[in-house]
Backbone and ligand atoms as CSV (ligand in chain L), in Angstrom:
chain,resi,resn,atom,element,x,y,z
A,1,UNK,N,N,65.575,83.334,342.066
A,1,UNK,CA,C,65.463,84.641,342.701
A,1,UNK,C,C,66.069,85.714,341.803
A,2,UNK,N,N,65.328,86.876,341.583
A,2,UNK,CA,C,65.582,87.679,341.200
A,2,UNK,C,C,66.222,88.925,342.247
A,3,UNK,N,N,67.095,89.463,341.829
A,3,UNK,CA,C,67.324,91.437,342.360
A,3,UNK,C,C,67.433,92.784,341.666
A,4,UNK,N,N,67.054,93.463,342.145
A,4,UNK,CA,C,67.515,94.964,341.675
A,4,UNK,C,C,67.940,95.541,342.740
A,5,UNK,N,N,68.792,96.157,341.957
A,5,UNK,CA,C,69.846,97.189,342.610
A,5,UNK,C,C,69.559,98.392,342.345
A,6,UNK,N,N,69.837,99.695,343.052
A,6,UNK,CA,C,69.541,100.878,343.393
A,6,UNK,C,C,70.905,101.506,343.895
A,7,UNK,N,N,71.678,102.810,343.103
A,7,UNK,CA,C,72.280,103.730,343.987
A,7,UNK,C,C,71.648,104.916,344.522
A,8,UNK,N,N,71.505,105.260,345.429
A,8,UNK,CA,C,70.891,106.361,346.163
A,8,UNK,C,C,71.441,108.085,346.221
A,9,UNK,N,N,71.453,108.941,346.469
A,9,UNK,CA,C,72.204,110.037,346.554
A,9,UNK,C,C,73.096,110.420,347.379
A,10,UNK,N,N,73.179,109.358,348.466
A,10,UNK,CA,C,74.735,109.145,349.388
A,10,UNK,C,C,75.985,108.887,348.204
A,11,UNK,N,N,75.915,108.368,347.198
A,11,UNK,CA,C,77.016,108.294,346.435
A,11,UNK,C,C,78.060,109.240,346.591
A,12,UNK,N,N,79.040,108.670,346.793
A,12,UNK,CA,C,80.205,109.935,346.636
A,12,UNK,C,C,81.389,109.585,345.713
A,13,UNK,N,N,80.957,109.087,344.305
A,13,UNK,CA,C,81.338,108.918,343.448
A,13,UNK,C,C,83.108,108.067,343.491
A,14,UNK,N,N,83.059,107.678,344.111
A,14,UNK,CA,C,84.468,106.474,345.001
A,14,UNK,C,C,84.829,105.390,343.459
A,15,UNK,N,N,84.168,105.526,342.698
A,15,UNK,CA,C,84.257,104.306,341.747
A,15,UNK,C,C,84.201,102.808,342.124
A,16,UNK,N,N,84.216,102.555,343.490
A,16,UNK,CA,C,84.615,101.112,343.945
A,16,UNK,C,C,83.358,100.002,343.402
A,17,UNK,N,N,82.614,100.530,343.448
A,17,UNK,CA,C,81.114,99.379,342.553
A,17,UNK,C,C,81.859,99.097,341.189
A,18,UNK,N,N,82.013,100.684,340.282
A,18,UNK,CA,C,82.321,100.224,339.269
A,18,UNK,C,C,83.183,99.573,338.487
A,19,UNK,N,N,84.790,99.552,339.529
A,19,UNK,CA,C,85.799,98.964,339.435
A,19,UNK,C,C,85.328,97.230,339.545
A,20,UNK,N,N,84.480,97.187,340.700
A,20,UNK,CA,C,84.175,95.825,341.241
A,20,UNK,C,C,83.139,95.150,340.297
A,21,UNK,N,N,82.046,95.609,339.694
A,21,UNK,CA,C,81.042,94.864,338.948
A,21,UNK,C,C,81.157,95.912,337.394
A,22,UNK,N,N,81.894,96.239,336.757
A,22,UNK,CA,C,82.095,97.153,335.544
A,22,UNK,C,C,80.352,96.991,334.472
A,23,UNK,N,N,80.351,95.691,334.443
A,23,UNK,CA,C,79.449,95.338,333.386
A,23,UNK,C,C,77.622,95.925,334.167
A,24,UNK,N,N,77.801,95.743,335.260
A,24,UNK,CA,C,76.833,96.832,335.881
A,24,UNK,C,C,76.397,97.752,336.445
A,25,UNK,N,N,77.503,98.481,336.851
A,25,UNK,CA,C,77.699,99.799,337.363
A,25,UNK,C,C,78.500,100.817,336.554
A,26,UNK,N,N,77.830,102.076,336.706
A,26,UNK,CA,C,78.994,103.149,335.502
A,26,UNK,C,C,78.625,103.794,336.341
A,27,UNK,N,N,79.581,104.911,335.964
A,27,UNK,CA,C,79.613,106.870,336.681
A,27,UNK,C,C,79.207,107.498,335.996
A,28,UNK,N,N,77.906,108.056,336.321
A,28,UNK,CA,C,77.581,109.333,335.527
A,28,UNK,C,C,78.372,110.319,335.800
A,29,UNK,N,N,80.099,110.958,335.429
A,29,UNK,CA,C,80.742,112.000,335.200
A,29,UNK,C,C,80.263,113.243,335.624
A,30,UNK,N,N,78.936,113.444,335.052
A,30,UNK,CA,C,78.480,114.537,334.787
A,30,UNK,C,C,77.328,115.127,336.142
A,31,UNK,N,N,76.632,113.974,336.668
A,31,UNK,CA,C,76.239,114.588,338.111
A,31,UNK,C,C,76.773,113.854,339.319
A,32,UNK,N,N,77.928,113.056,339.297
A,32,UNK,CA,C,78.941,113.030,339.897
A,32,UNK,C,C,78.449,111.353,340.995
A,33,UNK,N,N,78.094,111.103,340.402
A,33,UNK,CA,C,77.259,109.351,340.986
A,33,UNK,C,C,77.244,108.716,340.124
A,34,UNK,N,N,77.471,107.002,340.947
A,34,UNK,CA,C,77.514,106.138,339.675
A,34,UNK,C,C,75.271,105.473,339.568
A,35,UNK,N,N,75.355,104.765,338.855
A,35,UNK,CA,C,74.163,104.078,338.464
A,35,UNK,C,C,73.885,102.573,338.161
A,36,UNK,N,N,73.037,102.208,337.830
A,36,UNK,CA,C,73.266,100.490,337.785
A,36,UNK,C,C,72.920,100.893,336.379
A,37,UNK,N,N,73.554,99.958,335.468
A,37,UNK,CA,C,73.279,100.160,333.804
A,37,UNK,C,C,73.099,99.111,333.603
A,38,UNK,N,N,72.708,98.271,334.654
A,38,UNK,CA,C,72.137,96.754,334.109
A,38,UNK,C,C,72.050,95.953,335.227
A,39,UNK,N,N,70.583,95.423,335.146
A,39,UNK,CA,C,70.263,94.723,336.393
A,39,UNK,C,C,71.039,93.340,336.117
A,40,UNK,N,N,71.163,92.051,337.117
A,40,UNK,CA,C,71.589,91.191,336.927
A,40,UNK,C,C,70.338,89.880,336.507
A,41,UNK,N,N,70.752,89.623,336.063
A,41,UNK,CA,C,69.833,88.181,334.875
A,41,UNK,C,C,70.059,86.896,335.491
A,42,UNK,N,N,71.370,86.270,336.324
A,42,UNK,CA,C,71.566,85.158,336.716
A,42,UNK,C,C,72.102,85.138,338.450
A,43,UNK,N,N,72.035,84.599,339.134
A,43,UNK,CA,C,73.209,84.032,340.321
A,43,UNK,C,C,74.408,84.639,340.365
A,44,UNK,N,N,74.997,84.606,339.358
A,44,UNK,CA,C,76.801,84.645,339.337
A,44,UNK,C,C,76.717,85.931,338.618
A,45,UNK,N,N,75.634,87.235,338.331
A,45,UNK,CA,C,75.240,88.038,337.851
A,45,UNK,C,C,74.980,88.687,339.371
A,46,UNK,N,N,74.180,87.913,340.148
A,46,UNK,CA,C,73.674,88.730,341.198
A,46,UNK,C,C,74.842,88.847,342.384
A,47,UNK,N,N,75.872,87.707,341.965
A,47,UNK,CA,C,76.801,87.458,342.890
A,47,UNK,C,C,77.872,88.730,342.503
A,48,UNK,N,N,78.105,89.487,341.390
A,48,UNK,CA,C,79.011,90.572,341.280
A,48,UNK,C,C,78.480,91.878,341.699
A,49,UNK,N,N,77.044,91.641,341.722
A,49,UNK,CA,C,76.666,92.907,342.301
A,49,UNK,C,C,76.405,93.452,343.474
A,50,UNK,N,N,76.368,91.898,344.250
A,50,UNK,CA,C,76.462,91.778,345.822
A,50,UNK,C,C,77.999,92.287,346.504
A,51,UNK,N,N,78.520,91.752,345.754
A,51,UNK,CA,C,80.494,92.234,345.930
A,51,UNK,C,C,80.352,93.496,345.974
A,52,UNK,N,N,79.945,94.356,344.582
A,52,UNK,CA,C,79.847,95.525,344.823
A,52,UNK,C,C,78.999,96.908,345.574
A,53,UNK,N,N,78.111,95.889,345.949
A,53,UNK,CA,C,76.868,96.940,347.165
A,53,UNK,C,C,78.199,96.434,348.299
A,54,UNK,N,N,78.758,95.555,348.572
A,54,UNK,CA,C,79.774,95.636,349.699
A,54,UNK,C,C,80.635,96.301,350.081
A,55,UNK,N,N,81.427,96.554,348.273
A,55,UNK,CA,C,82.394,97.175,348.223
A,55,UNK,C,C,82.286,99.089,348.537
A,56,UNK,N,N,80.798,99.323,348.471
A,56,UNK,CA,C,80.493,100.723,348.637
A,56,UNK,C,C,80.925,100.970,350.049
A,57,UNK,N,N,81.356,102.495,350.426
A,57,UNK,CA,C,81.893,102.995,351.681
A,57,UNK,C,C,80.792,103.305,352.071
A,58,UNK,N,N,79.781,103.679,351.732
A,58,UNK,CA,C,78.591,104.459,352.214
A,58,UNK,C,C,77.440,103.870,351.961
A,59,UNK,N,N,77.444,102.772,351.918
A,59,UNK,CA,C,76.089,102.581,351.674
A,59,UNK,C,C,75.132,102.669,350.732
A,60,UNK,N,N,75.694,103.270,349.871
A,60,UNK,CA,C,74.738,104.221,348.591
A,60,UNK,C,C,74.013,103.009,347.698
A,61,UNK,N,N,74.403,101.729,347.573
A,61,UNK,CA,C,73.939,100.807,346.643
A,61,UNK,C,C,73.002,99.829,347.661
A,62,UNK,N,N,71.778,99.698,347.228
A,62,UNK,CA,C,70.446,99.033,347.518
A,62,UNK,C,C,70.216,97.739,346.884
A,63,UNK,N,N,69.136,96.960,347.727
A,63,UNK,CA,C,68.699,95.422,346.528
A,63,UNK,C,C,67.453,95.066,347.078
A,64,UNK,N,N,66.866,94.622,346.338
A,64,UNK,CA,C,65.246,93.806,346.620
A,64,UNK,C,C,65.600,92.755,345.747
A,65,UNK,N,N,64.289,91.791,346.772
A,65,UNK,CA,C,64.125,91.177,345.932
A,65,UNK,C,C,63.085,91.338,345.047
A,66,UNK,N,N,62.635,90.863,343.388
A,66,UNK,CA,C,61.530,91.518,342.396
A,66,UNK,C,C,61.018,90.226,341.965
L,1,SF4,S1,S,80.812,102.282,345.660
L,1,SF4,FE1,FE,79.143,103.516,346.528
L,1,SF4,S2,S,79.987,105.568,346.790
L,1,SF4,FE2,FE,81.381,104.443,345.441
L,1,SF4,S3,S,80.684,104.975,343.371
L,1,SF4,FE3,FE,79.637,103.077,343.947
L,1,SF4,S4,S,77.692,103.731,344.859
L,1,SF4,FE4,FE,79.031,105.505,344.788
C-alpha cells in the first residue's frame, strides 16, 4: 500500500508534523504553512507520517490511498 499526504490551508503553522516526521514535512516560513517535501516510499515511512497527520491540532494534514 501506498499514501500521499496533503496539508490543506487550515494550517496554522504549529510545527508539530514537522517536529514529528522532519524528513517529510517542512514550513514554508514564508507563506506561513508547512508542506509534505516527501511522500513516504515504505510502511515505517508511512508509519511517521501517520504520527504526524495525528499530531496536527487542526486537521490540516490529509492521506489517500494511490
Ligand atoms: S501539525 Fe498541522 S497545523 Fe501544525 S504545522 Fe503541521 S499541518 Fe500545520
Amino acid at each position: 500500500m501506498r499514501k500521499k499526504y496533503t496539508v490543506d490551508e487550515n494550517c496554522i503553522a504549529c510545527d508539530a508534523c514537522v517536529v514529528e516526521a522532519p524528513n517529510f514535512f517542512s514550513m514554508n516560513e514564508e507563506e506561513g504553512h508547512a508542506f509534505v517535501s516527501k511522500q513516504p516510499e515504505s510502511d515505517q515511512q508511512i508509519e511517521l507520517c501517520e504520527m504526524a497527520l495525528e499530531s496536527c491540532p487542526v486537521e490540516a494534514i490529509s492521506s489517500e490511498i494511490i
